[in-house]
Residue frames as a rotation matrix with the C-alpha (Angstrom) as fourth column:
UNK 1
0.582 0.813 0.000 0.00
0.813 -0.582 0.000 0.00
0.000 0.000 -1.000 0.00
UNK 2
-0.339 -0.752 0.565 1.67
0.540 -0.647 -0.538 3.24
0.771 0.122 0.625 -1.02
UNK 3
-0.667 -0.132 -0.733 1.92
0.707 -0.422 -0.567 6.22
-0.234 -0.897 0.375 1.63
UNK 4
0.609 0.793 0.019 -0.49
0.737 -0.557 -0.383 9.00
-0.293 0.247 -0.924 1.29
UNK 5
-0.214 -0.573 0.791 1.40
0.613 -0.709 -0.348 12.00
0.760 0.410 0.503 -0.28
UNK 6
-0.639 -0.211 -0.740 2.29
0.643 -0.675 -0.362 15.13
-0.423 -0.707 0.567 2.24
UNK 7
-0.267 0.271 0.925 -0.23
0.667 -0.640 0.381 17.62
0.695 0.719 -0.010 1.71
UNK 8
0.398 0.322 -0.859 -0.01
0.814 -0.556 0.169 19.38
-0.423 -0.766 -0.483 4.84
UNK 9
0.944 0.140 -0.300 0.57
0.086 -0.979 -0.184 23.12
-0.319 0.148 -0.936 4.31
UNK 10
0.418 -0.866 0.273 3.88
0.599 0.037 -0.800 24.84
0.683 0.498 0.534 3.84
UNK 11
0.432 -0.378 -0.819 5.55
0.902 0.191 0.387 26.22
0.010 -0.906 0.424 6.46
UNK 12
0.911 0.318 0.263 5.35
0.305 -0.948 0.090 30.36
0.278 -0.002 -0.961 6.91
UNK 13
-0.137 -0.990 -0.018 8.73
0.704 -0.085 -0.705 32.05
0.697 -0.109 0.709 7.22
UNK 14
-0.263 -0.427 -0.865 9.63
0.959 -0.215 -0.185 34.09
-0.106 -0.878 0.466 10.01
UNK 15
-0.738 -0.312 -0.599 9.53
0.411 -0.911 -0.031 36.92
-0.535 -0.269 0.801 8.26
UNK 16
-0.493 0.862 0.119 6.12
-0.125 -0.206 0.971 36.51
0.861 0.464 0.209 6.02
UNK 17
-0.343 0.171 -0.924 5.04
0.844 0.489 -0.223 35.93
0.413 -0.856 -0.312 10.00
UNK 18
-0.714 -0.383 -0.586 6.03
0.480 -0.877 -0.011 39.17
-0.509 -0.289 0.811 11.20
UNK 19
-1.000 0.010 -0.001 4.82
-0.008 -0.714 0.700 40.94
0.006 0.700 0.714 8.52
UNK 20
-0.303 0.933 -0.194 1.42
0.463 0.322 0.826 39.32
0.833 0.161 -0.529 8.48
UNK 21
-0.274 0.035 -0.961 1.76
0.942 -0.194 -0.275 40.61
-0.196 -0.980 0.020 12.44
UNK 22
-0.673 -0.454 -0.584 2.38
0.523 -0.850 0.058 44.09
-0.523 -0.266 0.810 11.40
UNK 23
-0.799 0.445 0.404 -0.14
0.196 -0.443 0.875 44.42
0.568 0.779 0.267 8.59
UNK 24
0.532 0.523 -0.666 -3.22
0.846 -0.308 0.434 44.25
0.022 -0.795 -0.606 11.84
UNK 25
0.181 0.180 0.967 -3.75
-0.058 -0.980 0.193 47.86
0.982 -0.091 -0.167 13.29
UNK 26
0.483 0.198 0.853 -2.91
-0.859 -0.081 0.505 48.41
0.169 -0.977 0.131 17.11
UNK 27
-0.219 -0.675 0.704 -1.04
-0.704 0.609 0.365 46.01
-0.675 -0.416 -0.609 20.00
UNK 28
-0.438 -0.259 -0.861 -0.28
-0.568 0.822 0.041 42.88
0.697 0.507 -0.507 18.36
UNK 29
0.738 0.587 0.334 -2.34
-0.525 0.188 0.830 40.39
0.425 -0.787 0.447 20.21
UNK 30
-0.545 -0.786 0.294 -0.96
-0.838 0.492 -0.238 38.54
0.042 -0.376 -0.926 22.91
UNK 31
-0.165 0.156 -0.974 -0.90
-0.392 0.896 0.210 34.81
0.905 0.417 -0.087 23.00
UNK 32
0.393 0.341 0.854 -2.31
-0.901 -0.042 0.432 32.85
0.183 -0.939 0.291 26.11
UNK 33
-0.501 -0.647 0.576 -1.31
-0.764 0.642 0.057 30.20
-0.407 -0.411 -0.816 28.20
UNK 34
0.263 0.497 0.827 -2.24
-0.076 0.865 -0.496 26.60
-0.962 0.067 0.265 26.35
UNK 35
0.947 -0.001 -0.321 -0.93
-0.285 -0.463 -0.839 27.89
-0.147 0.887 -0.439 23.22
UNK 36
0.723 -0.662 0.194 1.92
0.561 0.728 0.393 25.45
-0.402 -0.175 0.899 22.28
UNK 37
0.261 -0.759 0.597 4.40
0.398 -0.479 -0.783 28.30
0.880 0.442 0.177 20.94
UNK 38
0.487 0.031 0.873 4.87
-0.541 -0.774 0.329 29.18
0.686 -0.632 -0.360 24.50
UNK 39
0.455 -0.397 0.797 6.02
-0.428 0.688 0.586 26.09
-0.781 -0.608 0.143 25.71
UNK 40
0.931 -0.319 0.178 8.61
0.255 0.215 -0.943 25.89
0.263 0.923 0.282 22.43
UNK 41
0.132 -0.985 -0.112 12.26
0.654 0.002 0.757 26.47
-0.745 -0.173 0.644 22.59
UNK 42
0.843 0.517 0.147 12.75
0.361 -0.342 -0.868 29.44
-0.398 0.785 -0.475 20.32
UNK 43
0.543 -0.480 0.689 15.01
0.818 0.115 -0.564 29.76
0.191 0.870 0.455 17.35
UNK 44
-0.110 -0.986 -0.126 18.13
0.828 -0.161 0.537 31.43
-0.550 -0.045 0.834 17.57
UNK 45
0.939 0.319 0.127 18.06
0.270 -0.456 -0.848 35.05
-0.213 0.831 -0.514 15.90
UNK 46
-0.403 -0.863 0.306 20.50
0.547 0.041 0.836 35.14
-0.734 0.504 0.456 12.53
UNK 47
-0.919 -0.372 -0.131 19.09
0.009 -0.351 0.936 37.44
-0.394 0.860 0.326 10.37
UNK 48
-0.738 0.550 0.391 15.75
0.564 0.821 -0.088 36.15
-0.369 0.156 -0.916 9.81
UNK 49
0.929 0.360 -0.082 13.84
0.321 -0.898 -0.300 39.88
-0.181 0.253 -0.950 9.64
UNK 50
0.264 -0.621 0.738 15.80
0.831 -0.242 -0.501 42.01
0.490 0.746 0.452 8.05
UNK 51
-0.886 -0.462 0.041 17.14
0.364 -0.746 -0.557 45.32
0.288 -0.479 0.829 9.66
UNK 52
-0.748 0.646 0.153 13.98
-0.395 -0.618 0.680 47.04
0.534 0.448 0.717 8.53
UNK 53
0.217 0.932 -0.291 11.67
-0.342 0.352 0.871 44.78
0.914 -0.089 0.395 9.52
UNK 54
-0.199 0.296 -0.934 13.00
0.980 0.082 -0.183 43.88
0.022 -0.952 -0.307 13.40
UNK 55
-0.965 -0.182 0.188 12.95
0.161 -0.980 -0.120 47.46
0.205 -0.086 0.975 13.85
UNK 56
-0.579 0.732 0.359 9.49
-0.610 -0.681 0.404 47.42
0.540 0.015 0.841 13.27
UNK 57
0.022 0.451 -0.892 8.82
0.389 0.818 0.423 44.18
0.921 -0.357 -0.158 14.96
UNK 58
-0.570 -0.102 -0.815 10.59
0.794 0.188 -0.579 44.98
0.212 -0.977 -0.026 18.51
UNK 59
-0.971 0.215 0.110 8.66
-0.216 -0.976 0.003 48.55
0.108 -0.021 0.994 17.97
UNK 60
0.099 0.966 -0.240 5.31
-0.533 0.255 0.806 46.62
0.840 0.049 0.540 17.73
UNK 61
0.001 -0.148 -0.989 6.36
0.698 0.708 -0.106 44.73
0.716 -0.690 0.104 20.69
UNK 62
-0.836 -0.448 -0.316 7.08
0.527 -0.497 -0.689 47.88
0.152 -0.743 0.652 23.02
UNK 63
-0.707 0.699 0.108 3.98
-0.704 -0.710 -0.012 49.39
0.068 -0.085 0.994 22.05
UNK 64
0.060 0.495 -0.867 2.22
0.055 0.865 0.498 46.18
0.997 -0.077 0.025 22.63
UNK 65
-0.112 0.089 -0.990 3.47
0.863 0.502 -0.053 45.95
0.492 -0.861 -0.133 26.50
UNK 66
-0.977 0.104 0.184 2.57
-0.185 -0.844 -0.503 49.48
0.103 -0.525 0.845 27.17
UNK 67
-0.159 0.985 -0.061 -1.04
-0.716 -0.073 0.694 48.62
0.679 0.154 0.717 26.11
UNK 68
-0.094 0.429 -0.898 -1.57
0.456 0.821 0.344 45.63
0.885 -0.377 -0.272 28.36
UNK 69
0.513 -0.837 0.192 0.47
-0.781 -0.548 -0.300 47.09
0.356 0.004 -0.934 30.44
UNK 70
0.737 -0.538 -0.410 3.88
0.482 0.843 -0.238 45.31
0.474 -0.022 0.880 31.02
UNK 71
0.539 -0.836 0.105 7.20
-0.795 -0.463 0.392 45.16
-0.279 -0.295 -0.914 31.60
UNK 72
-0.673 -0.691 0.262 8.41
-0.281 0.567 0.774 42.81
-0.684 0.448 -0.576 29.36
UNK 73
0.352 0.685 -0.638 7.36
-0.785 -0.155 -0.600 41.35
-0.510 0.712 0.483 26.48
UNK 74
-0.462 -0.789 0.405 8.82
-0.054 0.481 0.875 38.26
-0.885 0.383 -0.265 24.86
UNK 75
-0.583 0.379 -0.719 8.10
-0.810 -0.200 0.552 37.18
0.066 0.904 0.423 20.62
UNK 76
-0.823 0.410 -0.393 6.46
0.298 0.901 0.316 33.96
0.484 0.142 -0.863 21.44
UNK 77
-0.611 0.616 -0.498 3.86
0.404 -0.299 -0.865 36.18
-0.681 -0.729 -0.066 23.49
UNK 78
0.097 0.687 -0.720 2.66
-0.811 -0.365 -0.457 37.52
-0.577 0.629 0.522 20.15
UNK 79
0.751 0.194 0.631 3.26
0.063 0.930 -0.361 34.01
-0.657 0.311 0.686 18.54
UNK 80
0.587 -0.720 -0.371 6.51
-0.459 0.081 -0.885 34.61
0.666 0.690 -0.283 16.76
UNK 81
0.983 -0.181 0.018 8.78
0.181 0.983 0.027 31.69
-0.022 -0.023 0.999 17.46
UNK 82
0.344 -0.878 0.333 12.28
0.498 -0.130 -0.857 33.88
0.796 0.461 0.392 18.07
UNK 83
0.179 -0.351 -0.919 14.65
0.976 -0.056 0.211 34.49
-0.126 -0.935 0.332 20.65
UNK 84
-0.694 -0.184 0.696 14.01
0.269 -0.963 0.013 38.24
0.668 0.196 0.718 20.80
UNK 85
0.296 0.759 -0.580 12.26
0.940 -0.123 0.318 39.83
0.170 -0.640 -0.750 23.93
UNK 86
-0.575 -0.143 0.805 11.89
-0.370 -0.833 -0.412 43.73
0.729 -0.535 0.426 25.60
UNK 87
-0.079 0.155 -0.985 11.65
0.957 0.289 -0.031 45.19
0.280 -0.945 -0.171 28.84
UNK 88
-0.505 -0.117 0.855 11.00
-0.001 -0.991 -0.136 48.53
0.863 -0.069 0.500 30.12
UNK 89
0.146 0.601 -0.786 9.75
0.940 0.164 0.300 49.25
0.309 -0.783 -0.540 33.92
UNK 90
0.054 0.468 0.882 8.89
0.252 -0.861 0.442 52.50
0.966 0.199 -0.165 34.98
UNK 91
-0.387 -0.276 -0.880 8.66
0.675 0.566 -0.474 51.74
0.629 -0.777 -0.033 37.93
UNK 92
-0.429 0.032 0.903 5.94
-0.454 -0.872 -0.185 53.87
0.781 -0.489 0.389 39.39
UNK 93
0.276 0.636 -0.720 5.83
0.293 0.658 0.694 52.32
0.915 -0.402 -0.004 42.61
UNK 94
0.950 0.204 0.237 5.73
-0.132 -0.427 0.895 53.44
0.284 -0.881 -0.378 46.63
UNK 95
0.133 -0.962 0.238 9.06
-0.678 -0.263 -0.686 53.90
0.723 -0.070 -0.687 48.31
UNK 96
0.329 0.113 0.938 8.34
-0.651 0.746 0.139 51.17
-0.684 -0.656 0.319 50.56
UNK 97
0.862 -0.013 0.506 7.95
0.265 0.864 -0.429 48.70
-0.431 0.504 0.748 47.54
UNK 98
0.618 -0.751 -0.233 10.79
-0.561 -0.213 -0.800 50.02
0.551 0.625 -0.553 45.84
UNK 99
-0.393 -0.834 0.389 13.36
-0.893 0.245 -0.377 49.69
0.219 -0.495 -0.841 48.78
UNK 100
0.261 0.230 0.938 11.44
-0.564 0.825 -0.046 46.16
-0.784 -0.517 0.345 50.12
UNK 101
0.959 0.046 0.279 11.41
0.241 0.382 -0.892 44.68
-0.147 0.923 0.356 45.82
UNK 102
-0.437 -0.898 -0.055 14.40
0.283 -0.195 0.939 46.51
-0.854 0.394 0.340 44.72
UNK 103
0.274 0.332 0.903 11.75
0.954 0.027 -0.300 47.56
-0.124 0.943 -0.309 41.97
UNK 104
0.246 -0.126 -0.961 13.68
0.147 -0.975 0.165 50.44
-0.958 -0.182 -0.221 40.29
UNK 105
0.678 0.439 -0.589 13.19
-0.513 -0.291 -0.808 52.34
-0.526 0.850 0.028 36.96
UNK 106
-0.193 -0.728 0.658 14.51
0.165 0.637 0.753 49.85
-0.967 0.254 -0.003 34.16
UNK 107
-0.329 0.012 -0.944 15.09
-0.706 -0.668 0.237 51.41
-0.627 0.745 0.228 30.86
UNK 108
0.702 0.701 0.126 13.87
-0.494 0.606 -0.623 49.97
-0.514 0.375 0.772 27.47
UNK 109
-0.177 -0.955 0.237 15.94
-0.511 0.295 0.807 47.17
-0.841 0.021 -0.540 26.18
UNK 110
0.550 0.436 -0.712 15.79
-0.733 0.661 -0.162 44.82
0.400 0.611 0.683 23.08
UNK 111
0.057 -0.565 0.823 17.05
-0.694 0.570 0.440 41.69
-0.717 -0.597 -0.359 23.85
UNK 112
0.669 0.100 -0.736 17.99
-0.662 0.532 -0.529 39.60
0.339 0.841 0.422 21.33
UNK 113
0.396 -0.317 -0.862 19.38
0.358 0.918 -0.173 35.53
0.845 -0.240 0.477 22.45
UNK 114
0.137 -0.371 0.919 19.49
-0.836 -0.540 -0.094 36.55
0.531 -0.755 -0.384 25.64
UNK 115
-0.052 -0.389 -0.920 21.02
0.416 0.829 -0.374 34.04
0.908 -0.402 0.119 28.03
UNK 116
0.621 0.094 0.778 20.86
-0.626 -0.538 0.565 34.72
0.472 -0.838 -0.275 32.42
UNK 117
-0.511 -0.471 -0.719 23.42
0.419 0.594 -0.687 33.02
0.751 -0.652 -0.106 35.29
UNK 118
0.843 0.377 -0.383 22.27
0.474 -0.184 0.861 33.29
0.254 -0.908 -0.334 39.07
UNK 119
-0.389 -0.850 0.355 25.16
-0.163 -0.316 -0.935 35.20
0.907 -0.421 -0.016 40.72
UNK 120
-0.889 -0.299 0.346 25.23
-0.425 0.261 -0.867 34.01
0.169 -0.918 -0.359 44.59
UNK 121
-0.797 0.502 -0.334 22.95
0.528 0.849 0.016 32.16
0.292 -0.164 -0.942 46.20
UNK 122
-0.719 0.470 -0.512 20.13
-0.265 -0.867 -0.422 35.17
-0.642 -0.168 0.748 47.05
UNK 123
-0.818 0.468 0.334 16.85
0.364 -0.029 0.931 34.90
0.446 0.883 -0.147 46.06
UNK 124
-0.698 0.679 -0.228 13.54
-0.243 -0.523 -0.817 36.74
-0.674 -0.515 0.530 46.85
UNK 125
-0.583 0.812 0.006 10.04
0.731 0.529 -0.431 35.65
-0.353 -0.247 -0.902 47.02
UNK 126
-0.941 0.214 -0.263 7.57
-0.193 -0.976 -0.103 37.80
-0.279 -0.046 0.959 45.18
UNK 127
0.214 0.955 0.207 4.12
0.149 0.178 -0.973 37.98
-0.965 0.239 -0.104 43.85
UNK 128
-0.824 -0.488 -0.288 4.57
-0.170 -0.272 0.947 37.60
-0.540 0.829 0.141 40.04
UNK 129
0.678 0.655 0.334 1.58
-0.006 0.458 -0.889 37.43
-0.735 0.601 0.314 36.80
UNK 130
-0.825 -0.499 0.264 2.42
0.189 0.196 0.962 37.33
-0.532 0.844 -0.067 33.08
UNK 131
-0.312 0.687 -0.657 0.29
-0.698 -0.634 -0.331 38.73
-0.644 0.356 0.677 30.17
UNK 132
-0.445 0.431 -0.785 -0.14
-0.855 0.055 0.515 35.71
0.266 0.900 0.344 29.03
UNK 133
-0.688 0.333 -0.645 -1.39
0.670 0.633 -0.389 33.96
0.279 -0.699 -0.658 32.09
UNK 134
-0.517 0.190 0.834 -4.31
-0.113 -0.982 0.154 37.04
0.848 -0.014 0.529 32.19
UNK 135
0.297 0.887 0.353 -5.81
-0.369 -0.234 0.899 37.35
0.881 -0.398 0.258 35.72
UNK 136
0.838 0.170 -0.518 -3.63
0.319 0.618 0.718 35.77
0.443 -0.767 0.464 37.80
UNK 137
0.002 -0.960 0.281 -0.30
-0.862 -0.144 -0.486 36.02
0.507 -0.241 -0.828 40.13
UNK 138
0.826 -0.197 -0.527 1.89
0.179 0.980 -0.086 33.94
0.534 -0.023 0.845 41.91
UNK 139
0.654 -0.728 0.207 4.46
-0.643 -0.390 0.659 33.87
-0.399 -0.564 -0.723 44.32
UNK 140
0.823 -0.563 -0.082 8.13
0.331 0.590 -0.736 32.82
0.463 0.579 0.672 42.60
UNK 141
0.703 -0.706 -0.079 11.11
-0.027 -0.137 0.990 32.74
-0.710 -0.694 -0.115 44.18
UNK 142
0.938 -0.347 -0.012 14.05
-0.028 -0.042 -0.999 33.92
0.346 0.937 -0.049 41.94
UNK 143
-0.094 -0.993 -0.072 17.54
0.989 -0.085 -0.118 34.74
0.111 -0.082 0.990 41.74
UNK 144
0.737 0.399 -0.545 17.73
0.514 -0.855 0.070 38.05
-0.438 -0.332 -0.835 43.51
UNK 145
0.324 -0.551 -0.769 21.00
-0.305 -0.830 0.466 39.13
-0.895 0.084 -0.437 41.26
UNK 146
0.454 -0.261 0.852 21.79
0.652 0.749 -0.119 37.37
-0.607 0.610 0.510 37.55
UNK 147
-0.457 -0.451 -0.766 24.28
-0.501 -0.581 0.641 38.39
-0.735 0.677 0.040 34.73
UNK 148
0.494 0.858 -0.140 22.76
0.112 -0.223 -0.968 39.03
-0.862 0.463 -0.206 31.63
UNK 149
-0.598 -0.709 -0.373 24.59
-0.141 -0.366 0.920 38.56
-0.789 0.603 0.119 28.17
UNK 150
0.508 0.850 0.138 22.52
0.412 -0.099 -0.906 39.53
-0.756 0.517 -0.401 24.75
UNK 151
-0.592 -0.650 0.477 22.61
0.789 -0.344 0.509 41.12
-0.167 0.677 0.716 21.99
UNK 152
-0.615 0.354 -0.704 21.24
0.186 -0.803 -0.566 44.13
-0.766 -0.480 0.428 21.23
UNK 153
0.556 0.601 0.575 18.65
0.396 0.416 -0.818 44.99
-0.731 0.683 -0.007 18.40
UNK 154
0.777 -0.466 -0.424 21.80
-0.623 -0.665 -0.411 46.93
-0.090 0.583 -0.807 16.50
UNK 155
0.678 -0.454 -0.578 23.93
-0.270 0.577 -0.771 43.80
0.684 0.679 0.269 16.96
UNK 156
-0.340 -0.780 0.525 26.36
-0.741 -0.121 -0.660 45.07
0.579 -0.614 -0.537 19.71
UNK 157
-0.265 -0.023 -0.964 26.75
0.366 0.923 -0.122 42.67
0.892 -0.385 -0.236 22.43
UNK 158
0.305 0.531 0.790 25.31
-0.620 -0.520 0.588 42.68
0.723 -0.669 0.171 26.43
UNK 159
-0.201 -0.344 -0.917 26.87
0.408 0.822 -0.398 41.71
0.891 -0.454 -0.025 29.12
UNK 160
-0.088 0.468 0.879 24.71
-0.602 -0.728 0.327 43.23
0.793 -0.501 0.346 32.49
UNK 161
-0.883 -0.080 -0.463 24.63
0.307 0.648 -0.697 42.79
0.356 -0.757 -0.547 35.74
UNK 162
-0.125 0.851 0.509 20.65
-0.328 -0.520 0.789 43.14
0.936 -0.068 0.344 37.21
UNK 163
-0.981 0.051 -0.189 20.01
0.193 0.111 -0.975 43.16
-0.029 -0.993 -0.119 40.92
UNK 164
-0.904 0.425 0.048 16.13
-0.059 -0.015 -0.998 42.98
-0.424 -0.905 0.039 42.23
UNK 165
0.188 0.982 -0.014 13.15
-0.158 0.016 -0.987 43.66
-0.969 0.188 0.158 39.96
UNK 166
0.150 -0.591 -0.793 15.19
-0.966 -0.258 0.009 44.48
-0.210 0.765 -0.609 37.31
UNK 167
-0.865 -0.431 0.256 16.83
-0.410 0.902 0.133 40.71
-0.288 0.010 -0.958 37.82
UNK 168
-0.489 0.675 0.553 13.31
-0.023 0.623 -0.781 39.43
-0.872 -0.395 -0.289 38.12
UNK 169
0.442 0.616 -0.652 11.96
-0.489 -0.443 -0.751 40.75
-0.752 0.651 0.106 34.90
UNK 170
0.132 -0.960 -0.247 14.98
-0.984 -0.158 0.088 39.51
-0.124 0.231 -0.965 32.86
UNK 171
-0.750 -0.144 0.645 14.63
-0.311 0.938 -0.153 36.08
-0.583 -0.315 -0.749 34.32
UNK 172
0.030 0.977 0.212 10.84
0.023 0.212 -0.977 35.95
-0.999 0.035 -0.016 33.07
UNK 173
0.584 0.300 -0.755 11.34
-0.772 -0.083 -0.630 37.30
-0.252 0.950 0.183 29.61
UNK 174
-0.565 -0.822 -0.069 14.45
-0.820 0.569 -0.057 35.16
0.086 0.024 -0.996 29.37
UNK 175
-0.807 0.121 0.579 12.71
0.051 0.989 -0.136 31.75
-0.589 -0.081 -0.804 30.14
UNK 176
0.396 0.888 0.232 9.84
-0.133 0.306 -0.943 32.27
-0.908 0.343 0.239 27.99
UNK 177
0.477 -0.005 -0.879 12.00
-0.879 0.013 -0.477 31.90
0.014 1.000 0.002 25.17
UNK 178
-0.793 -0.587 -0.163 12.72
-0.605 0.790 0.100 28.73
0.071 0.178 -0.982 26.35
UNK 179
-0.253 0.860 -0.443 9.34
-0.091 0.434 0.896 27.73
0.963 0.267 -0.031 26.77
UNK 180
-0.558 0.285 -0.779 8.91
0.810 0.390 -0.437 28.21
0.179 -0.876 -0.448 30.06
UNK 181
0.348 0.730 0.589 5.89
0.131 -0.660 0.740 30.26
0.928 -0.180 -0.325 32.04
UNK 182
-0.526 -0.567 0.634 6.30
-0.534 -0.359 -0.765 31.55
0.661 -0.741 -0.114 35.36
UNK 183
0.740 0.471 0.480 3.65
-0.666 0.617 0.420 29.01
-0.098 -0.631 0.770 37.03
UNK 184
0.097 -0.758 -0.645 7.01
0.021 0.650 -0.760 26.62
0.995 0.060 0.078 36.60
UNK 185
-0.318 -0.932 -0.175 8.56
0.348 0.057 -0.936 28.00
0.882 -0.358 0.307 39.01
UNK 186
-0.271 0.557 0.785 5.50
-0.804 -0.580 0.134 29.47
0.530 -0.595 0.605 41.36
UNK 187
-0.984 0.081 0.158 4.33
-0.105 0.458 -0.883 28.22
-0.144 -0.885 -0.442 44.57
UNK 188
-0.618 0.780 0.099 1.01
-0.136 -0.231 0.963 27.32
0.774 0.582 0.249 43.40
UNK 189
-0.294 0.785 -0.546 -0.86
0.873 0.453 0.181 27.23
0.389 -0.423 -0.818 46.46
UNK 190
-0.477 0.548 -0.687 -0.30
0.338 -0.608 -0.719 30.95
-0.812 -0.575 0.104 46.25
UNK 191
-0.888 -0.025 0.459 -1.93
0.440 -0.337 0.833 31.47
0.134 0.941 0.310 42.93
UNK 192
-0.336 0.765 -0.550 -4.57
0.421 -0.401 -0.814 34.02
-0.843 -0.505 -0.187 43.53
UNK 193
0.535 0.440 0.721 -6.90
0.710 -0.697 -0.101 36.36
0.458 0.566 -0.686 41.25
UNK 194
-0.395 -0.641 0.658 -5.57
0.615 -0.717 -0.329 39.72
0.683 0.275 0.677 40.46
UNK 195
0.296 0.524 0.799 -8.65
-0.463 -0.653 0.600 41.13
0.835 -0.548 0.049 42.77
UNK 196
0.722 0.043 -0.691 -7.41
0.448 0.732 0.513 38.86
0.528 -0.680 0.509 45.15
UNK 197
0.065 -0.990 -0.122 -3.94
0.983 0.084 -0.163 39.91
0.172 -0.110 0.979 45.31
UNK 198
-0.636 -0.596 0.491 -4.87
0.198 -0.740 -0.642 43.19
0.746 -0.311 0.589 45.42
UNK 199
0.618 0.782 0.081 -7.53
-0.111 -0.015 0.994 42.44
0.779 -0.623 0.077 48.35
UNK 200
0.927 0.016 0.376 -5.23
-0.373 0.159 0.914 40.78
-0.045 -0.987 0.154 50.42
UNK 201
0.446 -0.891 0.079 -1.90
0.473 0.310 0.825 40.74
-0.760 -0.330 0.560 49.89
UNK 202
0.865 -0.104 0.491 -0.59
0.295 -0.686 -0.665 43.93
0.406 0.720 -0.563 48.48
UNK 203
0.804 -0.592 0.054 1.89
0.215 0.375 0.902 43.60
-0.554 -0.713 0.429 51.09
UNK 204
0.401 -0.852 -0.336 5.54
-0.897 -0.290 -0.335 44.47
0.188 0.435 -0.880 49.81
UNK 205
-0.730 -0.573 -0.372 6.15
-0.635 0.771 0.058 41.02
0.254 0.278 -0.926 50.45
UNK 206
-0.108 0.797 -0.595 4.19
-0.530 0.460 0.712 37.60
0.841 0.393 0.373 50.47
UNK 207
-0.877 -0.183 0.444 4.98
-0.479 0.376 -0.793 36.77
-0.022 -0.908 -0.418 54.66
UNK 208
-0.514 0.841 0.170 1.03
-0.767 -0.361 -0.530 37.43
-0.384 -0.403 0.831 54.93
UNK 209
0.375 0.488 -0.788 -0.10
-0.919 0.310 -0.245 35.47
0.124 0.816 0.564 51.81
UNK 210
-0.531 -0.677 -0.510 2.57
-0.499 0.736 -0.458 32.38
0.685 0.011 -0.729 52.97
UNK 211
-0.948 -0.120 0.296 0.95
-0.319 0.289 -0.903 32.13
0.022 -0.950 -0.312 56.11
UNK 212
-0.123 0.989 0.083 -2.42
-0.644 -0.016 -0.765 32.32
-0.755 -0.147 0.639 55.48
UNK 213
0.520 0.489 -0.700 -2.37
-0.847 0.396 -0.353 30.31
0.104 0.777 0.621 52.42
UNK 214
0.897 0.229 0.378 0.07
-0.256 0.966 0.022 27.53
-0.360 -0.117 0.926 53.37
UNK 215
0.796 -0.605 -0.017 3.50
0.341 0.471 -0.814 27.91
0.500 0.642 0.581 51.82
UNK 216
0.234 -0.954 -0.187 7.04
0.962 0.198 0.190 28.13
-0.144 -0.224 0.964 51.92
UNK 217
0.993 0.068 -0.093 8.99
0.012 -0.864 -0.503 30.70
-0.115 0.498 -0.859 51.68
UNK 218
0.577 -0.795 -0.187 12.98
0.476 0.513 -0.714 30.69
0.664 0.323 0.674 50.98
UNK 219
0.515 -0.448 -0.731 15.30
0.724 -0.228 0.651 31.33
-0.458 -0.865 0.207 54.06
């Protein structure tokens, strides 16, 4: 019995992707959790968009995570399969949370194959969501300091040290282009609703939310 001939599609390039992305008005949508391009390993970028066209990609991406709002953004969040993510944090939060988080203003980057190490053994517990986990948070315990080496979206190379929110953010966009989500790594017995979290446990840290709900926290 012969085989059946291949008549599945053809396989979209990278950059007839993009484009198709860019040709839609307004944020690029964002992909949700269950969506198997999120839990991919994404593709080295070599070239694949021309100059012209990342430009306008990581530019649809930045104006994408203002609209949700963010602070990061990775390309598998808008369904493009490439190691290319931003980050930008304002950071307009209380001087309490600042100095308790370490959350402090973090300019806009492009990140292109970005790679992270832990640097000492430090890590801090936080409440964390993701725009493509909409409505929820978690508490995740990270690496509270990691070096950072990338490229930029002009080519040049990154090599960064990030200490507290900064670190945290970094970590997140960074593993979603391996296919990880931050419920990996989250205590999931605290996974609350956003009204939750901000009912009861706006806290600058998650003591409150550990105790009452049952979990660990790291020494």
């Amino acid at each position: 019995m012969g085989s059946e001939p291949d008549v599945s599609p053809p396989r979209i390039s990278l950059s007839d992707l993009v484009e198709e992305l860019l040709g839609h008005e307004g944020p690029l949508p964002i992909v949700a959790a269950g969506d198997p391009v999120l839990r991919r390993r994404t593709e080295p970028f070599d070239g694949q968009l021309d100059p012209g066209l990342l430009d306008r990609f990581v530019a649809a991406l930045r104006a994408t995570m203002h609209a949700a709002p963010g602070v990061g953004l990775a390309a598998p969040q808008v369904g493009v399969p490439l190691r290319i993510a931003v980050i930008e944090d304002p950071a307009p939060v209380s001087d309490e949370v600042r100095l308790v988080r370490g959350r402090v203003p973090l300019p806009y980057r492009v990140l292109v194959n970005p790679s992270y190490d832990g640097i000492g053994p430090g890590r801090a517990a936080f409440f964390e969501g993701c725009l493509s986990v909409p409505g929820w948070q978690a508490v995740v315990a990270r690496h509270d300091q990691v070096r950072l080496t990338a490229l930029d979206e002009h080519g040049r190379a990154v090599d960064e040290v990030f200490s507290g929110w900064p670190a945290r953010i970094v970590q997140h966009e960074t593993d979603h282009l391996d296919g990880v989500l931050y419920l990996d790594h989250a205590e999931l017995r605290s996974l609350s609703s956003n009204q939750a979290t901000a009912d009861l446990w706006s806290q600058p840290t998650p003591e409150l939310a550990a105790e009452a709900l049952g979990f660990d926290l790291p020494n």
